[in-house]
BAKOL-744447 format. One record per residue (C-alpha): x, y, z; residue in three letters; chain; residue number from 1. Coordinates in steps of 0.02 Angstrom, whole numbers, plus 32768, in hexadecimal, padded with zeros to 4 digits. Example, Ala and Ser with C-alpha at 12.3 -4.5 7.8 and 13.67 -1.06 7.14 Angstrom:
REC     x     y     z  resn  chain  resi
REC  8267  7F1F  8186   ALA      A     1
REC  82AC  7FCB  8165   SER      A     2
***
This chain:
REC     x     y     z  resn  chain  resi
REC  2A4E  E437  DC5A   UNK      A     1
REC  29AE  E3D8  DC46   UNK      A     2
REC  29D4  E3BE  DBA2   UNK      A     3
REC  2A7E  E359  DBDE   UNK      A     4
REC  2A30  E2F2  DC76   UNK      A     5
REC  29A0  E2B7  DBF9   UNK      A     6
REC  2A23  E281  DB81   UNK      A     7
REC  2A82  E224  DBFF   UNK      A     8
REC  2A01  E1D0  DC58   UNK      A     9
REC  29C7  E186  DB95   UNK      A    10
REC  2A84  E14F  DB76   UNK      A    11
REC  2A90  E105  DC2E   UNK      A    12
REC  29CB  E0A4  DC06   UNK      A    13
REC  2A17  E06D  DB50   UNK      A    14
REC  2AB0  E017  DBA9   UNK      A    15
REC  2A4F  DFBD  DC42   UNK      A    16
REC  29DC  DF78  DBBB   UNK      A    17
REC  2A59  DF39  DB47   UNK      A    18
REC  2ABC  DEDD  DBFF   UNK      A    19
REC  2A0F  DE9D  DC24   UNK      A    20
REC  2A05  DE61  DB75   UNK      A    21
REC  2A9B  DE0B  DB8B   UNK      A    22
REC  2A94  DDC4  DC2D   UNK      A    23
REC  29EA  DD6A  DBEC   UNK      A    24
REC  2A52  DD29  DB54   UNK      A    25
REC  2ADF  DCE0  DBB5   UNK      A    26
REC  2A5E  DC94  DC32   UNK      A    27
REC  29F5  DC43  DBBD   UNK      A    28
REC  2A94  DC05  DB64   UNK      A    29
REC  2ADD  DBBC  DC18   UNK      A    30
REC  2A27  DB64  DC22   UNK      A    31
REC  2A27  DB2C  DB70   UNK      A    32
REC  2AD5  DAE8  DB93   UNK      A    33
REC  2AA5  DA9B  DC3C   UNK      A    34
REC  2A0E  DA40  DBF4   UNK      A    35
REC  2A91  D9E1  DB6F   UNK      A    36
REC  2AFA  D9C2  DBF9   UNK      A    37
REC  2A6B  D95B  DC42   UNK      A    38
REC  2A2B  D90A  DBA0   UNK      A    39
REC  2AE4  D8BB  DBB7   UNK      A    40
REC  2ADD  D88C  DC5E   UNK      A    41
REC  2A3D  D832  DC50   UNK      A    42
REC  2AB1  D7B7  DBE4   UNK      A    43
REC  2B4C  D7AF  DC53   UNK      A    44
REC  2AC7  D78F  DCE3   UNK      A    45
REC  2A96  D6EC  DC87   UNK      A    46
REC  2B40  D6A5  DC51   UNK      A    47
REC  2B7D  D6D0  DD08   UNK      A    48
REC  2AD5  D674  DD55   UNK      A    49
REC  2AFA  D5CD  DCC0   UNK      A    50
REC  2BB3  D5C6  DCF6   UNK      A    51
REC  2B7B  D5BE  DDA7   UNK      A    52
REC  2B1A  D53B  DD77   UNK      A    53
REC  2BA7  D4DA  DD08   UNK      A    54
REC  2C28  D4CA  DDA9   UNK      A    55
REC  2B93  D4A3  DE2E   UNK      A    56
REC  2B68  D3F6  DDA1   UNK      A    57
REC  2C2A  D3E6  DDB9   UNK      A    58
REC  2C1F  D3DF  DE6F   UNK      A    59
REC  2BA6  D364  DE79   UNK      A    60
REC  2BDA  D2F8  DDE9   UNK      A    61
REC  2C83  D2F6  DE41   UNK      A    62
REC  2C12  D2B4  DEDB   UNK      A    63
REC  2BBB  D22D  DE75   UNK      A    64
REC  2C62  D1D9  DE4E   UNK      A    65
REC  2CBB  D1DE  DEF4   UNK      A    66
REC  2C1C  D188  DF2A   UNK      A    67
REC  2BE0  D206  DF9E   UNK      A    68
REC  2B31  D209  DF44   UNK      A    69
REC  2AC4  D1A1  DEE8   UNK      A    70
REC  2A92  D1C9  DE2B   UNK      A    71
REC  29DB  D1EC  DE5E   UNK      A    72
REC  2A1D  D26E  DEE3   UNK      A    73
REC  2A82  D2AB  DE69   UNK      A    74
REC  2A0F  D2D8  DDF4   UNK      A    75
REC  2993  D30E  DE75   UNK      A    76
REC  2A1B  D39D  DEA2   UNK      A    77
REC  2A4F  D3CC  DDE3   UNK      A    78
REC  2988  D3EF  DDE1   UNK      A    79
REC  297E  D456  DE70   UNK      A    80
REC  2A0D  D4B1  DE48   UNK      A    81
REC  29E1  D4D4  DD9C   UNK      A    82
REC  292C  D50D  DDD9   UNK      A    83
REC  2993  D592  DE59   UNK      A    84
REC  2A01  D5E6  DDDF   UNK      A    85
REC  2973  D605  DD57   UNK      A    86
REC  290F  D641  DDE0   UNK      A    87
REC  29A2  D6A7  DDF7   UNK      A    88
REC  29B6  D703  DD4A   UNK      A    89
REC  28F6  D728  DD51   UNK      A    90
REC  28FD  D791  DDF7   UNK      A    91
REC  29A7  D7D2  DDB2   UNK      A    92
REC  296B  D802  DD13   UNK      A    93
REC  28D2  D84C  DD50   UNK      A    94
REC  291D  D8BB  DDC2   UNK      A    95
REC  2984  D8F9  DD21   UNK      A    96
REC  28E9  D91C  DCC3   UNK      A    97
REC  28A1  D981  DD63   UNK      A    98
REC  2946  D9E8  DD4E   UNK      A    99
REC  2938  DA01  DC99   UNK      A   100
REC  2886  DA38  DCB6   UNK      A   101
REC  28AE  DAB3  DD2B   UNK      A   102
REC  2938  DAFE  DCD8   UNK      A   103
REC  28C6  DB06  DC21   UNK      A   104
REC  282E  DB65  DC93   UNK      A   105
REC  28AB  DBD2  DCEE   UNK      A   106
REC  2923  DC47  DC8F   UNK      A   107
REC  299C  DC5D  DD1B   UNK      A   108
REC  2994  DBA1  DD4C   UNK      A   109
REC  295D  DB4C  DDE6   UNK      A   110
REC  29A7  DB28  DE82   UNK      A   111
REC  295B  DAA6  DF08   UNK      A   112
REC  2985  DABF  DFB3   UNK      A   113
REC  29F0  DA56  E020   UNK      A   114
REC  2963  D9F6  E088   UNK      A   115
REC  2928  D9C6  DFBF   UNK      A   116
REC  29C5  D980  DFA5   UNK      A   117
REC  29D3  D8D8  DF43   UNK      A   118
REC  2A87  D89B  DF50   UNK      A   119
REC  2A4B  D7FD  DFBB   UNK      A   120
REC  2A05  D7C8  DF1E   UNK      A   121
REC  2AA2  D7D2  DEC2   UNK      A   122
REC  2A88  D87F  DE70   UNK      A   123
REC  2A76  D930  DED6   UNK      A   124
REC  2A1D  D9C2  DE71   UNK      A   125
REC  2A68  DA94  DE99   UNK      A   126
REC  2ADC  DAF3  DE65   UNK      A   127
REC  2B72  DAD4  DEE4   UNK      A   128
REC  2C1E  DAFD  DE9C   UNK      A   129
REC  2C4E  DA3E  DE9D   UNK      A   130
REC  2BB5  DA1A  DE38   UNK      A   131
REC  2BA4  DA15  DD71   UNK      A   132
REC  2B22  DA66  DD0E   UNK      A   133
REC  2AC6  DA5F  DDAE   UNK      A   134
REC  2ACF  D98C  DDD9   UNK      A   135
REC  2B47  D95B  DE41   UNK      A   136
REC  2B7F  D88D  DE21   UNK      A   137
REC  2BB8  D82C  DEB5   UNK      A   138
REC  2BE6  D769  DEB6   UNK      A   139
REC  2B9B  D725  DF55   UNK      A   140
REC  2B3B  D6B2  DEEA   UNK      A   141
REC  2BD1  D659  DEB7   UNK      A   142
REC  2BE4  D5A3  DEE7   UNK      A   143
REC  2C43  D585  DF62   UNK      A   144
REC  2CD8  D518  DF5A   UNK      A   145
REC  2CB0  D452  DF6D   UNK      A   146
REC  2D5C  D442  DFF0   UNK      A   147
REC  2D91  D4D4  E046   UNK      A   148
REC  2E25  D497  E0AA   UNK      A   149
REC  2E7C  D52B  E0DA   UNK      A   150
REC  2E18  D5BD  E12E   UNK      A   151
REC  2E71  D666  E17E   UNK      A   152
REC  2E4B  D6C6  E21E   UNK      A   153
REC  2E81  D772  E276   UNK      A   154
REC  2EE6  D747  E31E   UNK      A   155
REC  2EEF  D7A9  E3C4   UNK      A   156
REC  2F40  D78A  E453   UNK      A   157
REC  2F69  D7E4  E4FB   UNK      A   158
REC  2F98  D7C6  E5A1   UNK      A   159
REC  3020  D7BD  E62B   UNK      A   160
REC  30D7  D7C1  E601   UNK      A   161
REC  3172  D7A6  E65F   UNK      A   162
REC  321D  D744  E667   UNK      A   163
REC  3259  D69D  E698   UNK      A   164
REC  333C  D6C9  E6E5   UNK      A   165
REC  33A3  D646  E6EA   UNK      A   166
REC  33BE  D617  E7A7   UNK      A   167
REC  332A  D66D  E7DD   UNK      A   168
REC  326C  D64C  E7F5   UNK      A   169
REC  31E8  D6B8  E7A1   UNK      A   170
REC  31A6  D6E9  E843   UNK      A   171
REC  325F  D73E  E865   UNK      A   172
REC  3241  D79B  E7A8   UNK      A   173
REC  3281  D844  E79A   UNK      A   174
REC  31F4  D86A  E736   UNK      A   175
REC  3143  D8A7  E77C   UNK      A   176
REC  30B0  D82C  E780   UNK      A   177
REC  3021  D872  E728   UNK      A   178
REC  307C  D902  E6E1   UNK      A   179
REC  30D4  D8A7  E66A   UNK      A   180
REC  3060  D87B  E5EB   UNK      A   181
REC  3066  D823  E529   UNK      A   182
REC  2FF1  D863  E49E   UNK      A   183
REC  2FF3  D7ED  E3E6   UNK      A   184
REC  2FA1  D812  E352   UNK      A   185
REC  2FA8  D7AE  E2B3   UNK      A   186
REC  2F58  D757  E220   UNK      A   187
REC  2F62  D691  E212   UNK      A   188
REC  2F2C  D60A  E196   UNK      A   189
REC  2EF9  D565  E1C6   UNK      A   190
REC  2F04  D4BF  E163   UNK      A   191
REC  2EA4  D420  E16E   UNK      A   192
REC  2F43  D394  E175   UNK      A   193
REC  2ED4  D2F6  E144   UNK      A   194
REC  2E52  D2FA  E0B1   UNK      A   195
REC  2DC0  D2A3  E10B   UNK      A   196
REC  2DD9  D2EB  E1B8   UNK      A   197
REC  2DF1  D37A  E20A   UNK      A   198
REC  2E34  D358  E2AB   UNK      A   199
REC  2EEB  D383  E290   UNK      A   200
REC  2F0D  D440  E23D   UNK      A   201
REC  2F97  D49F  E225   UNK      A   202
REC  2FA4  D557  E24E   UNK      A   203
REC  3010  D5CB  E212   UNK      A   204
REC  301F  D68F  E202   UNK      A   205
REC  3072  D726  E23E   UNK      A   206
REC  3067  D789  E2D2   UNK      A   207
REC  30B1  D82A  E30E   UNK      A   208
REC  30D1  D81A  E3BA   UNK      A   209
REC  30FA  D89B  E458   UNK      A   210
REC  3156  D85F  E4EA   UNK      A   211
REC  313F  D8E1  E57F   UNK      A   212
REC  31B2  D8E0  E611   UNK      A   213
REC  31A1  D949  E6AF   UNK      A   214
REC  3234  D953  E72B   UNK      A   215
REC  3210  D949  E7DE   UNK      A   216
REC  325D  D9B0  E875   UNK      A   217
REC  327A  DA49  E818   UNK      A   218
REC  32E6  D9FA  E78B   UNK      A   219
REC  331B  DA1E  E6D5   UNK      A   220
REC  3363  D9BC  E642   UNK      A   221
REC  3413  D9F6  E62C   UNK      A   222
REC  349C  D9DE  E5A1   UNK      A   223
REC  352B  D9C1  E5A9   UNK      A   224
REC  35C4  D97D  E533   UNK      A   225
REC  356B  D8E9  E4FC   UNK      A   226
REC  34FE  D8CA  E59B   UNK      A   227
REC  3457  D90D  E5D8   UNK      A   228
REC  3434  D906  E685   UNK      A   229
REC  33B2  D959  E701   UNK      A   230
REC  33E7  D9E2  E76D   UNK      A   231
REC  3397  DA4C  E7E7   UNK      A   232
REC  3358  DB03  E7A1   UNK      A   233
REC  3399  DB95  E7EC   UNK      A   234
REC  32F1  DBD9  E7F5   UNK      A   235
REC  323B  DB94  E834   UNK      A   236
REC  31F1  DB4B  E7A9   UNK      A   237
REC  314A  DB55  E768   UNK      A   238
REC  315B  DADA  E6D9   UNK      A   239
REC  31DF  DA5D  E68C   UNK      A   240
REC  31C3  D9E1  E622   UNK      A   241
REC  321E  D97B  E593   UNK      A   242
REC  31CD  D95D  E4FA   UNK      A   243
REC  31FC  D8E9  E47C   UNK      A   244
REC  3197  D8E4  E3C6   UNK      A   245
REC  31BE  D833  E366   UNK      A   246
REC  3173  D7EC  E2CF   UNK      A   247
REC  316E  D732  E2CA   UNK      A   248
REC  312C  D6B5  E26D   UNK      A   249
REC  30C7  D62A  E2D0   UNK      A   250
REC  30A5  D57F  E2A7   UNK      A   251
REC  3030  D502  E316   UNK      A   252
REC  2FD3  D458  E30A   UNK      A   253
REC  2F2B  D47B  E33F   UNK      A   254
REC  2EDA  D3C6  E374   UNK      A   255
REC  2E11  D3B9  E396   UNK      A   256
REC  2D78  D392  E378   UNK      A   257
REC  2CFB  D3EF  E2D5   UNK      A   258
REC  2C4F  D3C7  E28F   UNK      A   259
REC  2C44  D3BF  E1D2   UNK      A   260
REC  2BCC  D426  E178   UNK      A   261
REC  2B6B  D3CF  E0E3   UNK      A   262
REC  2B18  D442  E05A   UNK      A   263
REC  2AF2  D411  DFBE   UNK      A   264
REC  2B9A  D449  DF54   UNK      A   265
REC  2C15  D46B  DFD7   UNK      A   266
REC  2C37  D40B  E09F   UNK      A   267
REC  2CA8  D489  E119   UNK      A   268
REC  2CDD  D457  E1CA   UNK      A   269
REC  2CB9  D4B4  E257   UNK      A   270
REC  2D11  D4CD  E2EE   UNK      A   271
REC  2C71  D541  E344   UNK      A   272
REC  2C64  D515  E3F0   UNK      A   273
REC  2CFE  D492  E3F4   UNK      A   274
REC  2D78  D471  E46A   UNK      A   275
REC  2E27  D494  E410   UNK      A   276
REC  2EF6  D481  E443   UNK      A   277
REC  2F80  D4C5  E3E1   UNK      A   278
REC  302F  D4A2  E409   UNK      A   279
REC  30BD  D4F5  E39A   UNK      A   280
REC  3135  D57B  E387   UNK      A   281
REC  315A  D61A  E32F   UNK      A   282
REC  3208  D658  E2F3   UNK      A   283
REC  322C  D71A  E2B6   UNK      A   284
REC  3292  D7B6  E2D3   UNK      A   285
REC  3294  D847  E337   UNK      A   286
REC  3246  D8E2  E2ED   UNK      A   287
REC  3261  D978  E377   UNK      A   288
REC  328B  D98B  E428   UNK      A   289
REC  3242  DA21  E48F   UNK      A   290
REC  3266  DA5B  E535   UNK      A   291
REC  31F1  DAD9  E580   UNK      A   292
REC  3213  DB39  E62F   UNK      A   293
REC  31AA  DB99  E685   UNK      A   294
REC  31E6  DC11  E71F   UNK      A   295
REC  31EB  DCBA  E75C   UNK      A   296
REC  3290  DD3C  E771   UNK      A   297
REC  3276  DDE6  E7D1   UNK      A   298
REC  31BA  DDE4  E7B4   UNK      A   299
REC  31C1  DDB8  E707   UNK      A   300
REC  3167  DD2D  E6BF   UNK      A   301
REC  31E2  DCB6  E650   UNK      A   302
REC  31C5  DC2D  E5CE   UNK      A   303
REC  3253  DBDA  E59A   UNK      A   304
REC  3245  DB6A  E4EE   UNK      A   305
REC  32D7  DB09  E4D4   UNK      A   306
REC  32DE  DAC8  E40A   UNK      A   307
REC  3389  DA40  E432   UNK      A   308
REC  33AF  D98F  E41B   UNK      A   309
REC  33CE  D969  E4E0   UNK      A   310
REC  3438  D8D6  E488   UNK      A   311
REC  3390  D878  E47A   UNK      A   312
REC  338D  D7D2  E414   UNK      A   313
REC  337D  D7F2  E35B   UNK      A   314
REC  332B  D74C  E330   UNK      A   315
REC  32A7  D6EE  E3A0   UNK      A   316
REC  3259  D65B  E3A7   UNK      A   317
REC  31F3  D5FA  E427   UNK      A   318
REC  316B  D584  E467   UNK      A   319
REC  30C0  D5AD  E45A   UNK      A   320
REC  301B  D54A  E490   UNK      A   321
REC  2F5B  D570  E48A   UNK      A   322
REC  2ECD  D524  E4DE   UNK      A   323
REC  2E2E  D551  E491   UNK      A   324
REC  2D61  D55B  E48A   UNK      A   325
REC  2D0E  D58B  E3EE   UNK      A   326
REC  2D89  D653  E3D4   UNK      A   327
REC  2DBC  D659  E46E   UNK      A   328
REC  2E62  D610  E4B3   UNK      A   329
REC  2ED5  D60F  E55C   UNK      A   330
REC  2F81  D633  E501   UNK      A   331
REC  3044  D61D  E542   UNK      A   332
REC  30CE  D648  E4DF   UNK      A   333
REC  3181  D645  E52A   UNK      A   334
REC  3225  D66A  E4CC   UNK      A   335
REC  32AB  D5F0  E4CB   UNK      A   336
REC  3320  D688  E46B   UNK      A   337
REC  3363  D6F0  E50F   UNK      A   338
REC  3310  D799  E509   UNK      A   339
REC  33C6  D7F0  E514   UNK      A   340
REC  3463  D7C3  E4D5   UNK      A   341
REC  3505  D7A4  E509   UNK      A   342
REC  34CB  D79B  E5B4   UNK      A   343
REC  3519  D73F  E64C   UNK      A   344
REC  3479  D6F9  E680   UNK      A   345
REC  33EF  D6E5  E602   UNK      A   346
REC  333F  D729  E60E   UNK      A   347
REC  32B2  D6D3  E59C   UNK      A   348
REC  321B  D725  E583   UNK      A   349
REC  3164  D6C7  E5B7   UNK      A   350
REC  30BE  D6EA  E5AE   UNK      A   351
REC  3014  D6C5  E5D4   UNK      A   352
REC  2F69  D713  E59E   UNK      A   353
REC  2EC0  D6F8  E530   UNK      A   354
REC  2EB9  D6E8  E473   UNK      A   355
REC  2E4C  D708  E3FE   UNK      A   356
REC  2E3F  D6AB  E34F   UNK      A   357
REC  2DA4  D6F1  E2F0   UNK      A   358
REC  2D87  D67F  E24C   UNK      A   359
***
C-alpha cells in the first residue's frame, strides 16, 4: 500500500511541475507579446500626436485668412502648439517604457492601481478588460472642432396637467388640480441659425410624453360605441386616473442672449447663466393608453388596469413654450389635437411645470 501512495504522490508531483512549467511558458510568452505590442504603440502614439498637430495648423491657417488673426499671432500659436504635442509624445512614450519595464522585471506582469492611473494624460496603464496589452488609448487630446454649431442635451420635464372643455372654464374641470400631473422625457439637438451669432437656435428632438388625468367626485372614464365619457363608480374609489403615453417630436426657436468662448483652435457659445425663450410646437402619435382603478369589494383590495384605446386621438400635435435660466425652464405645452375623439364637446389637454435641459 505504501508502495502505491509513494508512486502516486511522484506521478501527481511530475504533473504539477510540468502545469507550472507551462503556465511560466505561456506567461512569459503573453509578456514577450505584450512588450511588441508596445514597441508599436510607441509609433502609433507619435503619428496620432503629428496628425493632431496637422488639423490644429489647419485651424489656425483657416483663421489667418478669414482675418481673424494676424500672421505673427499665427505663428506664435503654430509654435505653441507644436511645443504641446511633442511634449505630449514624451510623457506618452515614457509612460510606455515604464510599462515595458515592468512587464520585462516581472514575469507575471504589472498592474498599477487605480489612484496611479494615467488616462488624463491620454494613456491609462492595468489590465482592465477594455484595455490592450495592458494600455488603454483614449482621444481626449483630440482637437476640438473650430465651429461646433449644433450641440445635444437630455430633456426633463414634469408638472401639472389638466384640460381646457369647450364651454367651460378650467376652474369648472372635471379633472383634479394637483392630481393630474405631466411627466416628459426626451433627447433634443439644438442648432445655431446664423453663422456669426448665436442668438436665434433651433431645437429639435423627441420626447415621450405622459398625460395623467384624475377624475373628480368619484368618477371613471367610460366607453362607449365611439364615445368616452366620465361616469360615477359604483364603488368608493381609492384611485382613478387616465394615462395617456405619446411620443412626439418637438420643434422650438429658442431666442437669447450667449457669451462666446475663445481658445486657441476652436470658439463655442455658451448659454451658462442666460436668460432663454423658446416658442414652438411638437407633432407625434399616440403610443398607449392606461386606465388604472383602485377600490375595494367585500373587503378585498382591487386594482383594476385597463390596457384600451378610450377612443383617444391617434395623432397629436400642439403648442409648446419655455422660459428659461441657464437648465432650468418654466414650461407650457397645450394640445390643439382634442384628447378624445369623436366627441360632442372637445377636451384639449394643457400643461404647466419645470424643465430641465442639461447640455
Amino acid at each position: 500500500m505504501q508502495t502505491i501512495t509513494k508512486h502516486v504522490v511522484l506521478i501527481i508531483m511530475a504533473l504539477s511541475m510540468q502545469l507550472l512549467y507551462a503556465q511560466d511558458t505561456i506567461r512569459n510568452v503573453n509578456n514577450k507579446y505584450k512588450i511588441e505590442t508596445l514597441e508599436d504603440i510607441k509609433e502609433l502614439v507619435k503619428e496620432e500626436e503629428r496628425n493632431f498637430l496637422k488639423a490644429e495648423v489647419e485651424i489656425i491657417n483657416s483663421r489667418l485668412s478669414n482675418g481673424e488673426i494676424t500672421q505673427e499671432e499665427a505663428e506664435n500659436l503654430k509654435k505653441q502648439l507644436a511645443k504641446k504635442r511633442a511634449l505630449n509624445i514624451e510623457n506618452r512614450l515614457d509612460i510606455i517604457n515604464n510599462k515595458i519595464s515592468l512587464l520585462e522585471r516581472n514575469d507575471e506582469g504589472y498592474h498599477i492601481n487605480n489612484e496611479e492611473d494615467l488616462s488624463r494624460v491620454g494613456f491609462s496603464i492595468g489590465g482592465n478588460d477594455d484595455s490592450f496589452a495592458g494600455v488603454k488609448i483614449n482621444y481626449k487630446n483630440k482637437p476640438k472642432k473650430y465651429d461646433l454649431r449644433t450641440s445635444s442635451d437630455f430633456v426633463l420635464a414634469f408638472g401639472l396637467n389638466n384640460a381646457i372643455i369647450d364651454g367651460e372654464k378650467l376652474d369648472d374641470s372635471p379633472y383634479k388640480f394637483g392630481g393630474s400631473r405631466f411627466f416628459e422625457i426626451g433627447w433634443a439637438w439644438k442648432t445655431r441659425v446664423f453663422k456669426n451669432s448665436n442668438f436665434l437656435r433651433l431645437k429639435y428632438g423627441y420626447s415621450l410624453q405622459i398625460n395623467g388625468l384624475k377624475p373628480t367626485d368619484n368618477q371613471y372614464f367610460v366607453q362607449n360605441e365611439g364615445e368616452t365619457y366620465l361616469e360615477e363608480f359604483p364603488e368608493k374609489l381609492k384611485k382613478s386616473k387616465l394615462s395617456i403615453t405619446n411620443l412626439v417630436f418637438p420643434v422650438h426657436f429658442e431666442f437669447g442672449p450667449s457669451k462666446r468662448i475663445d481658445k486657441d483652435t476652436y470658439f463655442r457659445y455658451s448659454t451658462k447663466n442666460q436668460f432663454k425663450i423658446g416658442i414652438g410646437g411638437y407633432a407625434g402619435f399616440n403610443i398607449g393608453t392606461r386606465q388604472k382603478l383602485k377600490y375595494e369589494l367585500d373587503g378585498e383590495r382591487i386594482k383594476d388596469k385597463q390596457k384600451r384605446s378610450f377612443n383617444t386621438t391617434n395623432l397629436v400635435y400642439g403648442l409648446s413654450s419655455y422660459i428659461a435660466f441657464d437648465d432650468v425652464a418654466l414650461y407650457v405645452k397645450y394640445d390643439l389635437s382634442p384628447i378624445f375623439k369623436n366627441q360632442t364637446i372637445d377636451q384639449n389637454n394643457i400643461s404647466l411645470g419645470i424643465r430641465f435641459d442639461m447640455d
